[in-house]
N, C-alpha and C positions, 0 to 999 in steps of 0.2 A: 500730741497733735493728731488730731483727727479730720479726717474730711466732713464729717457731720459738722465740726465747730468748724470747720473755714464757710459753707454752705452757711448754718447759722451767722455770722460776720457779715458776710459779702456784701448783703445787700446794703450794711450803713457806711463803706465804702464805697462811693460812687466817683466816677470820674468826676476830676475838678472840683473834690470838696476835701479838705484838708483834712489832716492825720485829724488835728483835735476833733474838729468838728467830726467825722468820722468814728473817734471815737468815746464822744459825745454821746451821740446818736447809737451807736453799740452801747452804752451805759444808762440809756433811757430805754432802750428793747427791754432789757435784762431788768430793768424795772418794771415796766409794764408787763411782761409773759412769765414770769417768775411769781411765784407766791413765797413768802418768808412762811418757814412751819420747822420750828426749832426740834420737833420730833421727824422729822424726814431723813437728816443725814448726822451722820458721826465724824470725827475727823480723819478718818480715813476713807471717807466716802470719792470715789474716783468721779473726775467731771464729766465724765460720758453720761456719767446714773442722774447726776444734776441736771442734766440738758435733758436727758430722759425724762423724767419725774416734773421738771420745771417748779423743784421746789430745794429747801432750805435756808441755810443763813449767811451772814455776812460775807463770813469765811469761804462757804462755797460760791455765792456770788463774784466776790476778788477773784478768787482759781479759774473761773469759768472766762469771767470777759481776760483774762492776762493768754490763757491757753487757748483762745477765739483771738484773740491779736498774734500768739505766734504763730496759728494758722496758715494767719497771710503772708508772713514771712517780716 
């Protein structure tokens, strides 16, 4: 858990908009500012490099918004 991924999070977390929705919205970011490139990471790629980069696969996508969710607690 990183303060860069709660920063990243925050803002699809808005007052008075529910978890899902919220994290909805956190799983539509991470589509839109992410590019999938199966050469960018390996599976030991840490989510910091991912948010870094804004690139990889499935797998690092799942790590990123789960470790952006326990950001916020």
């Amino acid at each position: 858990v990183s303060e860069a991924l709660r920063k990243f999070a925050a803002p699809s977390f808005k007052p008075g908009r529910s978890v899902v929705d919220s994290a909805q919205d956190l799983c539509r970011r991470i589509h839109a500012e992410f590019e999938f490139d199966p050469e960018a990471t390996t599976i030991a790629t840490p989510v910091q490099e991912v948010l870094d980069s804004r690139r990889g696969v499935c797998q690092d996508f799942a790590h990123f918004m789960l470790a952006s969710l326990r950001s916020l607690g």
